[in-house]
C-alpha positions in Angstrom: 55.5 176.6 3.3 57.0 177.1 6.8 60.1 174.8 8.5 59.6 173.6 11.9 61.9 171.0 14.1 61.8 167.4 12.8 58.7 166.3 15.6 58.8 163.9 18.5 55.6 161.6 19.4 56.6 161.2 22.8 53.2 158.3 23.3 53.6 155.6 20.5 52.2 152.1 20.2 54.1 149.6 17.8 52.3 146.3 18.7 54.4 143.1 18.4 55.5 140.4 15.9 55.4 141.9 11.9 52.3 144.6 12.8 55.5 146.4 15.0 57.8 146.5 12.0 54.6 147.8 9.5 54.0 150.7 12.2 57.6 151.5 13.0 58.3 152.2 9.5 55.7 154.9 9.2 57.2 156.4 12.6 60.4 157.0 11.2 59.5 158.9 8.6 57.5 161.7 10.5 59.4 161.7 14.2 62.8 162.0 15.3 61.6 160.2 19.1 59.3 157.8 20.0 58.1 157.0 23.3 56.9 153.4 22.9 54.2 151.7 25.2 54.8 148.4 26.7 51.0 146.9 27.0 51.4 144.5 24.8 49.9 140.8 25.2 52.3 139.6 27.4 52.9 143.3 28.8 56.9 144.3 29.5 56.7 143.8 33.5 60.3 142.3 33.4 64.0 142.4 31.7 63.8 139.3 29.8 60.8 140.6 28.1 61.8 144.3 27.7 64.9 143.2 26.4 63.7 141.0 23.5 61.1 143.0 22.9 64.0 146.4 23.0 66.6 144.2 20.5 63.9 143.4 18.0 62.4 146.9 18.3 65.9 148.4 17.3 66.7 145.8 14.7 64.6 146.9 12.6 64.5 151.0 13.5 65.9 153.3 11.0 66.1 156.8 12.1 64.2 157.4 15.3 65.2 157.7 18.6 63.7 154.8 20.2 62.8 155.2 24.2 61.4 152.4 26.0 58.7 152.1 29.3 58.1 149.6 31.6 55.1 148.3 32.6 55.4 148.9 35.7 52.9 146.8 38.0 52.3 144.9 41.7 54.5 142.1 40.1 57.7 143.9 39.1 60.7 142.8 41.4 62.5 146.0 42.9 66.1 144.3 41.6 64.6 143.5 38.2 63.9 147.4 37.8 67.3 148.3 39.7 69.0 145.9 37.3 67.1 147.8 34.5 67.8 151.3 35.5 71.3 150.5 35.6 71.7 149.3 32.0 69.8 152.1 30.6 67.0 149.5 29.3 64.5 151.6 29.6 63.5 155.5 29.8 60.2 155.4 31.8 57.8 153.3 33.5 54.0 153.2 32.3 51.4 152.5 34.7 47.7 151.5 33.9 44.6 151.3 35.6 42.9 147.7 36.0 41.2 147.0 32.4 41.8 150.5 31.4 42.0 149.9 28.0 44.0 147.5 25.7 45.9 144.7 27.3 45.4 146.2 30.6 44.4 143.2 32.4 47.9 143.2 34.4 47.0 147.0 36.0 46.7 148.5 39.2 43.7 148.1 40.7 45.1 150.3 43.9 47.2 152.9 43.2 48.6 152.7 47.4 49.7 149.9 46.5 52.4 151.0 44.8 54.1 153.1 46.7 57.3 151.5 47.0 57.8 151.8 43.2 56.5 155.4 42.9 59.4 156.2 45.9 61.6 154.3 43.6 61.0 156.5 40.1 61.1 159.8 42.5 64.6 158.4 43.9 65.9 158.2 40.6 64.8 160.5 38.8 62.8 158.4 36.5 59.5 159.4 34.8 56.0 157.9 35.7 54.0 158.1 32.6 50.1 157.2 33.7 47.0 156.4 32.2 44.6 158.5 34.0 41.5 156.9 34.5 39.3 155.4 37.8 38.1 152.4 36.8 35.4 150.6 38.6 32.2 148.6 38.3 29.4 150.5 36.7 30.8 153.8 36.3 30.6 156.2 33.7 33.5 156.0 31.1 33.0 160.0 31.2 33.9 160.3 34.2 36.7 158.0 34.7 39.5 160.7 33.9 38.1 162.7 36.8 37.7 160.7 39.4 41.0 159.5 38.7 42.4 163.3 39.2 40.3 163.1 42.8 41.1 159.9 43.7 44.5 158.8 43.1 46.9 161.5 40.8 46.4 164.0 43.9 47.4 161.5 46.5 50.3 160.3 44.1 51.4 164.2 43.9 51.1 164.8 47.5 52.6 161.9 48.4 55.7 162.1 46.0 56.4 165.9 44.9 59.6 165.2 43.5 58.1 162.4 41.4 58.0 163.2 37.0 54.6 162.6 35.8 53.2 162.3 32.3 49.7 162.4 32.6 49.1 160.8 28.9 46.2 161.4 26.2 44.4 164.0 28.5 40.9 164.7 27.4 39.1 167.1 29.7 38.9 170.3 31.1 39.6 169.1 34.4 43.0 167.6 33.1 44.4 170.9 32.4 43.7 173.2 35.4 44.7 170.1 37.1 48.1 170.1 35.2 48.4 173.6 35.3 47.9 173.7 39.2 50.8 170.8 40.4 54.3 171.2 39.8 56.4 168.3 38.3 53.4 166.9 36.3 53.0 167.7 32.2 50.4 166.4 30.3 50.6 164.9 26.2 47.2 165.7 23.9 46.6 163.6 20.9 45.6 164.3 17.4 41.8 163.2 17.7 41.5 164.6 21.5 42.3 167.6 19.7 40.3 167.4 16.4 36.8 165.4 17.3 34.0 165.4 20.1 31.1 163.5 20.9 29.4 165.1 17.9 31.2 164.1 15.2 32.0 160.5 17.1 28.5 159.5 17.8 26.4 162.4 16.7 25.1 161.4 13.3 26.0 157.7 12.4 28.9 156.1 15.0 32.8 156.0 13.8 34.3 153.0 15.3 37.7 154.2 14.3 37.3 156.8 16.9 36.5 154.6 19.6 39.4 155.2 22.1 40.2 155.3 25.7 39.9 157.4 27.2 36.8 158.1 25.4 36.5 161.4 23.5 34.9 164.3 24.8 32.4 167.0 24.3 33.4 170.2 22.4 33.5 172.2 26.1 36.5 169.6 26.9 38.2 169.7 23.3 38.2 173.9 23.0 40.1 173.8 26.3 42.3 171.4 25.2 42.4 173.1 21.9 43.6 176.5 23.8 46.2 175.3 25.9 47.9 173.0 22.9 47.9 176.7 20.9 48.9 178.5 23.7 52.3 176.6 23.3 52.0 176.4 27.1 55.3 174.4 28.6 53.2 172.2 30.8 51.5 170.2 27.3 53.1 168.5 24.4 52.3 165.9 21.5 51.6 162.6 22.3 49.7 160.5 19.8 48.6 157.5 21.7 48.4 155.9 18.3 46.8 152.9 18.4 46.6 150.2 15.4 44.1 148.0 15.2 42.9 145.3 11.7 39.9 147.0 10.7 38.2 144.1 11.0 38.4 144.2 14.7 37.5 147.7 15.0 34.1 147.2 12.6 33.1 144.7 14.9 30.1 143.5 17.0 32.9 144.1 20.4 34.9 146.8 19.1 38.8 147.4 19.7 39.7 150.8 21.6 42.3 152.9 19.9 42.9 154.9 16.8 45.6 154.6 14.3 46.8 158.5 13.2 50.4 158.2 12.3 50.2 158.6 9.1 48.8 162.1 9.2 49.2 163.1 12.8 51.7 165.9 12.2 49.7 167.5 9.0 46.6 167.5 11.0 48.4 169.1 13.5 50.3 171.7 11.6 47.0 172.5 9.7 45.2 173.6 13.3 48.1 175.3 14.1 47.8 177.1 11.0 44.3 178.2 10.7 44.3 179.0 14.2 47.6 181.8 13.0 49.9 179.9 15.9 52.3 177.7 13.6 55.2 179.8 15.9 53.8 177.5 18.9 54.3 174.3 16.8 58.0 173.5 18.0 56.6 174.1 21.2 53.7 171.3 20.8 55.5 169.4 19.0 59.1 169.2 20.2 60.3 171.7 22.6 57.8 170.9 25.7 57.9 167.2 25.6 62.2 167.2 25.6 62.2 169.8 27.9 59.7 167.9 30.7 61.8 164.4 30.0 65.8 166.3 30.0 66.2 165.4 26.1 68.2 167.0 24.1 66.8 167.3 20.5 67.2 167.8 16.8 67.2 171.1 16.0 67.4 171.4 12.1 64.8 173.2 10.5 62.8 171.0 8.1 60.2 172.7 5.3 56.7 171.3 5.3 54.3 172.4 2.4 50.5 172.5 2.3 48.9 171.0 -0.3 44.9 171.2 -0.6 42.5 169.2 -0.9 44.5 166.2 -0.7 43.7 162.1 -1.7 44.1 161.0 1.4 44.8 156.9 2.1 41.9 156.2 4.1 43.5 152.4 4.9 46.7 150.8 4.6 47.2 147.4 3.3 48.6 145.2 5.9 48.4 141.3 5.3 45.2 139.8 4.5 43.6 143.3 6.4 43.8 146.7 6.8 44.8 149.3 8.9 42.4 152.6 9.4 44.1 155.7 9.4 42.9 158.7 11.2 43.0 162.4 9.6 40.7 165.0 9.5 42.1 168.1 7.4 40.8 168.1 3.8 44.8 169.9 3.1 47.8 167.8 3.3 51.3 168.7 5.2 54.3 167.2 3.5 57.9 167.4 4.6 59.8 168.2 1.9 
């Protein structure tokens, strides 16, 4: 038994239409804030779109503390976002690379570019949340994150050094020295960053349900990110970047990047943390860090969590005329209680 805060999962994707609702359900019982992506099919680049999107979103939310990002492209209008700032529509703005990853086909392709937004966020204080990755013709998906570090988050930092910068779902080395180095710049791990490597993904037979982007790494990259998540080191905090995807579009011939670990994100989590002897970092991981980078205040009741071994866990979850795969990794079970 031990009691930690209730946790937040400050990188969260819902989906759309009655997927959302199915995914938002299982978020309110395990977080008490969500950061919720915008790259949906017709991505969130405006008001109208946030807006419906926000009303439906909060409709149906039960408990949660619901923040919203933009996605924040070469197409945004400067008085759209103005507009939105001023109505407190959304918390941050999102930015992807060019075909990145899911429904990323309305990225950046060149980071400049976008200087006139970036000077925006900085002005107001509002936080750029990035998928790191250099994406070009030919490359090597392991190298992406990077280049990306080389290429365009230094001249971002340089450029703006009052700017607030989540790097998201870091997966390398690289990403933390990097983070550690640059002031103004915190980075979110996820649960399968954290827990797998290119052994147990494509080692022995492939997992398609660990397919992701960025692309997991080898155990040299996951120890380091193992150490600093531990280490309960300000700088890193919980992000899931959980993804859900029908089974039968991930065990398919063109595969769907992302992995779906809601439902057991915070056990896996609290069982590292606990045969590693640092459950007194948890809060840290899991709460503490992440409100403290984005100004939030937080919910600090103490709720109990017991362990319980060798636990049936629900490998899928019945949604429609599919299934949804869910991630975990621990043979023991947390449970709030």
């Amino acid at each position: 038994m031990l009691k930690i805060f209730k946790p937040c999962d400050f990188h969260v994707h819902l989906r759309e239409g009655s997927l959302s609702q199915f995914v938002l359900k299982e978020n309110n019982k395990h977080f008490q804030k969500i950061l919720v992506m915008p790259n949906l099919e017709n991505p969130l680049t405006n008001a109208e779109l946030l807006l419906k999107y926000r009303n439906k979103i909060l409709k149906m939310n039960k408990s949660s503390e619901v923040l919203f990002t933009i996605y924040l492209n070469n197409n945004c209008s400067m008085r759209d976002l103005n507009y939105m700032r001023k109505n407190n529509l959304f918390f941050a703005a999102k930015l992807y690379p060019l075909n990145a990853t899911t429904n990323s086909g309305s990225g950046v392709s060149d980071i400049k570019k976008m200087a006139k937004y970036f000077s925006f966020l900085e002005g107001h204080n509002i936080p750029l949340c990035i998928h790191g990755e250099h994406v070009h013709e030919n490359d090597d998906p392991y190298e992406r994150e990077k280049k990306f570090l080389d290429l365009e988050l230094s001249w971002i930092i340089k450029n703006f050094k009052s700017l607030k910068i989540t790097l998201e779902h870091i997966t390398t080395k690289d990403s933390v020295s990097f983070v550690k180095s640059n002031k103004n710049i915190s980075a979110t791990i996820t649960t399968h960053h954290l827990l797998e490597n290119t052994h147990t993904f494509l080692g022995g037979n492939l997992r398609p349900e660990l397919f992701c982007k960025p692309i997991i790494k080898s155990s040299i990259h996951q120890e380091a990110l193992q150490k600093v998540a531990l280490s309960g080191s300000s700088k890193f905090f919980f992000g899931s970047d959980s993804a859900p995807h029908l089974k039968s579009r991930k065990y398919a011939p063109a595969c769907c990047a992302g992995v779906y670990s809601t439902k057991y994100s915070i056990s896996n989590i609290i069982e590292l943390f606990w045969i590693n002897k640092k459950t007194s970092n948890l809060n840290k991981f899991l709460t503490l860090n992440g409100c403290k980078h984005y100004g939030l205040k937080y919910d600090n009741k103490s709720y109990k969590y017991k362990r319980i071994k060798n636990f049936k866990f629900q490998k899928y979850s019945k949604f429609q005329n599919d299934h949804l795969i869910n991630y975990n990794y621990f043979k023991n079970f947390w449970t709030e209680v």
